[in-house]
C-alpha positions as CSV (number, residue, x, y, z in Angstrom):
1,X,125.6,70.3,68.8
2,X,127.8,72.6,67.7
3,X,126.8,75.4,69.6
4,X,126.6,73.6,72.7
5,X,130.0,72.2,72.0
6,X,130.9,76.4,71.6
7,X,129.2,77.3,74.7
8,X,130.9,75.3,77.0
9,X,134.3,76.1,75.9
10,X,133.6,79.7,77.5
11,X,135.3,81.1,80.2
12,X,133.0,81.2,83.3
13,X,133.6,84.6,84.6
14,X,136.3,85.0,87.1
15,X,135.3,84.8,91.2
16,X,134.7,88.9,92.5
17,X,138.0,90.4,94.0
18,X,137.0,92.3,97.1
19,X,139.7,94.4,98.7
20,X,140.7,97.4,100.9
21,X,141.4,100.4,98.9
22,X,143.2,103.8,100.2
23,X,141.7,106.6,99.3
24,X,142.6,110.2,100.7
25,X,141.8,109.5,104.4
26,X,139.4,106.7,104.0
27,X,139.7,103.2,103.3
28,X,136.9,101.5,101.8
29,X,136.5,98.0,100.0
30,X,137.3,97.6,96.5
31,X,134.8,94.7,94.9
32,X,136.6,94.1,91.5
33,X,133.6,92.5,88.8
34,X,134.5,90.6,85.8
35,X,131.8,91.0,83.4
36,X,131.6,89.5,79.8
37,X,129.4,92.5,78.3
38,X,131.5,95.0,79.1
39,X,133.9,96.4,77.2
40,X,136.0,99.0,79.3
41,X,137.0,99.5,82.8
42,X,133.9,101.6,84.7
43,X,134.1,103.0,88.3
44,X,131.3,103.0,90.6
45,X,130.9,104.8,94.3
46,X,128.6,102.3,96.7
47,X,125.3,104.7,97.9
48,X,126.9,106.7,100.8
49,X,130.2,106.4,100.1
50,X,130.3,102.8,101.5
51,X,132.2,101.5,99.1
52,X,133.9,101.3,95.4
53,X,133.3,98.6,92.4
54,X,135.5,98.4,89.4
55,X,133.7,96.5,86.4
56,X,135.9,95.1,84.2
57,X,136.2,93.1,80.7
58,X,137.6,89.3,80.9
59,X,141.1,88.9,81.1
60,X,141.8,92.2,82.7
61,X,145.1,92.2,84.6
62,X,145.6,93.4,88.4
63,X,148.1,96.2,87.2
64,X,145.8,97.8,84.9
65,X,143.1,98.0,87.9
66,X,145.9,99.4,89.9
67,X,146.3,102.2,87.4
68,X,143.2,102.9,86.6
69,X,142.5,103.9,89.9
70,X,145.7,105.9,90.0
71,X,144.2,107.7,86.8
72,X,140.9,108.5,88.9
73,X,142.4,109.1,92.3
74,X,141.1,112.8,92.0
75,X,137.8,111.9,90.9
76,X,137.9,109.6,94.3
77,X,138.7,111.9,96.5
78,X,136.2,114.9,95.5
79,X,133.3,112.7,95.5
80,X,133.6,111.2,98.7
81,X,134.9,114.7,100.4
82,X,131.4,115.7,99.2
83,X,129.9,112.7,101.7
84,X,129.6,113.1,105.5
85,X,132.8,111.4,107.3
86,X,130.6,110.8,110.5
87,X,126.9,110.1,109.9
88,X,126.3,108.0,113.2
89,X,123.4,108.7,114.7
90,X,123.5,109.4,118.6
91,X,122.3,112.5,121.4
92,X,123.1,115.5,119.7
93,X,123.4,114.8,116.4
94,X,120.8,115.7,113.5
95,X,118.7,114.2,111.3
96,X,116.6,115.9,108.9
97,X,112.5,114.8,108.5
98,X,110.9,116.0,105.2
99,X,114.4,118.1,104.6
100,X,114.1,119.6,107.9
101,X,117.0,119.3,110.1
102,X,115.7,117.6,113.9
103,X,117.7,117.5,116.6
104,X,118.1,114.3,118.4
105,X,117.5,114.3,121.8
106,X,117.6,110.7,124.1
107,X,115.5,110.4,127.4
108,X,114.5,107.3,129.6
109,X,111.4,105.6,129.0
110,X,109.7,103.5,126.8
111,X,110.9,103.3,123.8
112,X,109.2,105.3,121.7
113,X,110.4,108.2,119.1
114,X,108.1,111.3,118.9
115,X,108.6,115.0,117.4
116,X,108.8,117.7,119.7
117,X,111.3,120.8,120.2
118,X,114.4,121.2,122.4
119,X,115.5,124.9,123.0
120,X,113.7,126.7,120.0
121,X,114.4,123.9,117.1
122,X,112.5,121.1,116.0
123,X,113.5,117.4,117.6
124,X,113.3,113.6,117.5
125,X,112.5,112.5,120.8
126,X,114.2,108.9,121.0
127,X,113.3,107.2,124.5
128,X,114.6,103.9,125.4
129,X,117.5,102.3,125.9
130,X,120.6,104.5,123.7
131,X,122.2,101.5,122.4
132,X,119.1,101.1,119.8
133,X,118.5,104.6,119.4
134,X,119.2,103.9,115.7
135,X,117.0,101.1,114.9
136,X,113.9,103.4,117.1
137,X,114.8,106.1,114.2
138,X,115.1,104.0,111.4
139,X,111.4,102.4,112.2
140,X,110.2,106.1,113.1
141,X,111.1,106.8,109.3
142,X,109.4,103.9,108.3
143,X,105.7,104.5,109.7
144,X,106.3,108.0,109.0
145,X,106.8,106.7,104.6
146,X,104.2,104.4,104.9
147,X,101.7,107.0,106.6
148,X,102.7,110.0,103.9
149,X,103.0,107.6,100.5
150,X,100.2,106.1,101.0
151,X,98.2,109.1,100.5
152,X,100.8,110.5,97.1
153,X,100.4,106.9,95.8
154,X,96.1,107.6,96.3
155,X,96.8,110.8,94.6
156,X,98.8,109.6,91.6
157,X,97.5,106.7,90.9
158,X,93.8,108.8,90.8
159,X,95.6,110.9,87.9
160,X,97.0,108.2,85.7
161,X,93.7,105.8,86.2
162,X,95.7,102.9,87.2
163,X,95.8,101.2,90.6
164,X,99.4,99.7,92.5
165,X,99.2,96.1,93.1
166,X,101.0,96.5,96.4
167,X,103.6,99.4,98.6
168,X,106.4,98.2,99.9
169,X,108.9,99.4,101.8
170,X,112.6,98.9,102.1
171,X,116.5,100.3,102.6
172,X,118.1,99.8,99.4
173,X,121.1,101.4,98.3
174,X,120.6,101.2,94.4
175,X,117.4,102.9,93.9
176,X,114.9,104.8,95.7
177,X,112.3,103.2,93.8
178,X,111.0,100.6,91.8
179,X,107.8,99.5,89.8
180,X,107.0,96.4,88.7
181,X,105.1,95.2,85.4
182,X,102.6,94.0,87.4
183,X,101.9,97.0,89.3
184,X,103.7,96.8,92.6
185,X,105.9,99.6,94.1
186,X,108.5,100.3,96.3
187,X,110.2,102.9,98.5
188,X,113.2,103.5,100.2
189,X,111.9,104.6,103.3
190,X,115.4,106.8,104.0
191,X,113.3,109.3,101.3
192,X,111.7,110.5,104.3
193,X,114.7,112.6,105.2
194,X,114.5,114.6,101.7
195,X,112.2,117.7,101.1
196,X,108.7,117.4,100.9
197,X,108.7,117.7,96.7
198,X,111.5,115.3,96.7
199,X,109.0,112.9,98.2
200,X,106.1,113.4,95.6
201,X,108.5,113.5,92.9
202,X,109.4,109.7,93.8
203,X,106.3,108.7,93.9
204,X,105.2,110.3,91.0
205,X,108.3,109.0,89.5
206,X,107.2,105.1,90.3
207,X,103.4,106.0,89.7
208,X,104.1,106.8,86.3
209,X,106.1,103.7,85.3
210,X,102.4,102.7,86.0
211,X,101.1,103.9,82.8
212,X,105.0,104.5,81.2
213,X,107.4,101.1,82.0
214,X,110.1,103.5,80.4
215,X,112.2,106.5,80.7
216,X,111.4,108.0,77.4
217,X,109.7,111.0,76.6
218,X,106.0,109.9,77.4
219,X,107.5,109.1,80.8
220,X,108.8,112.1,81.3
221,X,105.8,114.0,80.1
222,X,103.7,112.2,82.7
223,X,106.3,112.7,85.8
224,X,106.2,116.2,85.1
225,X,102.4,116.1,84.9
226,X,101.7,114.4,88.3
227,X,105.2,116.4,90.4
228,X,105.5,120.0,88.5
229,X,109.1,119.9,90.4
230,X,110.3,117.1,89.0
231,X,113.4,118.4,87.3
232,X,114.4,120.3,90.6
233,X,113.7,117.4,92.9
234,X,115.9,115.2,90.5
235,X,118.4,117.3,90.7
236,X,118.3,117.9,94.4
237,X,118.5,113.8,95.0
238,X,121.5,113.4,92.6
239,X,123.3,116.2,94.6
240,X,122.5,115.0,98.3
241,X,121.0,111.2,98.0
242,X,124.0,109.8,98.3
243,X,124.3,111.6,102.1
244,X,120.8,110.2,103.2
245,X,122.2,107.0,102.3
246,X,125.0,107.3,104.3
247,X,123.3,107.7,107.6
248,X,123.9,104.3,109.5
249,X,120.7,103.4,111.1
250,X,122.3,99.6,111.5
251,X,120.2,96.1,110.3
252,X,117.1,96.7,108.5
């Protein structure tokens, strides 16, 4: 009784602020989290650059926010000048396929995307109607994951002697992959736009937590085992993931 009569004297954790903040030339919403567990102020920059949440310990007042993210203002601003300012997709414009950069080129027609070249480089054809020339490439990218990590998973999954419950596929912005305890896996299909070993590396990555549901040493062991580029894929998704992720292909 007496710890019930404890527990519900505690504070319910204040409602999320979410507001516009100004940084450098960009203004980008500010979600403000109060969280019991934590025990300083931390900074966090949304995948792509979409946006900024400030975690905070109860009882935190608005000024100290304010000057907290006076104190990290430059820290702000050389991230996100390290993020594209335009990544909309339209005639023109490119988009990289297995870390190759493709041109995109719109014609009339069905709607239908297709590789092909356009004055000596490589190109996404994109047919169809231009106003959902994003959603064409965004479901291009899709069959294009499915088709190549489905066949990595079948190799992977031979080395470690353990079979995946399920792939799926999805466009998340806080991991690139996961792995259940029960076997089932899943992709960000945007990995499509990263290099070839970036692409085994995730799913060697996911495969292991397999026979590893950790990140310790065993895990690391393995990842290395099954993707012998693991430490420079890693690094190469921590230094440009966050631009994949800004590309704006619209709804999933």
């Amino acid at each position: 009784m007496v710890l019930g009569l404890f527990r519900s004297r505690q504070r319910a954790p204040a409602a999320p602020i979410v507001r516009d903040h100004r940084v450098a030339d960009r203004t980008l919403p500010l979600r403000i989290v109060e969280n019991a567990r934590a025990k300083r102020l931390t900074l966090r920059i949304d995948a792509g650059g979409k946006g900024l949440r400030i975690t905070i310990p109860p009882g935190v007042a608005p000024r100290e926010v304010d000057k907290f993210l006076e104190r990290h203002s430059g820290w702000l601003e050389a991230r996100l000048a390290k993020l594209p300012g335009d990544a909309t997709l339209r005639p023109g414009a490119r988009l990289p396929l297995r870390g190759v950069p493709h041109l995109i080129v719109h014609r009339p027609g069905r709607g239908t995307v297709s590789i092909g070249d356009a004055g000596g480089e490589p190109a996404l054809i994109v047919h169809g109607d231009e106003r959902h020339l994003p959603r064409r490439l965004a479901d291009f990218l899709k069959r294009e994951a499915k088709r190549d990590i489905a066949v990595l998973v079948e190799k992977h999954t031979a080395s470690v002697g353990r079979p995946a419950k399920s792939i799926r596929f999805k466009d998340t912005t806080s991991r690139w992959g996961s792995c259940t305890s029960d076997g089932a896996l899943s992709f960000s299909w945007r990995i499509m736009m990263a290099p070839k070993p970036v692409i085994d590396y995730l799913v060697a990555h996911e495969v292991a937590h397999l026979k590893e549901m950790n990140h310790g040493p065993k895990f690391w062991a393995l990842c290395r085992d099954l993707c012998s580029r693991t430490d420079e894929a890693r690094a190469w998704l921590k230094k440009n993931g966050g631009a994949l992720q800004a590309i704006g292909f619209g709804a999933d």
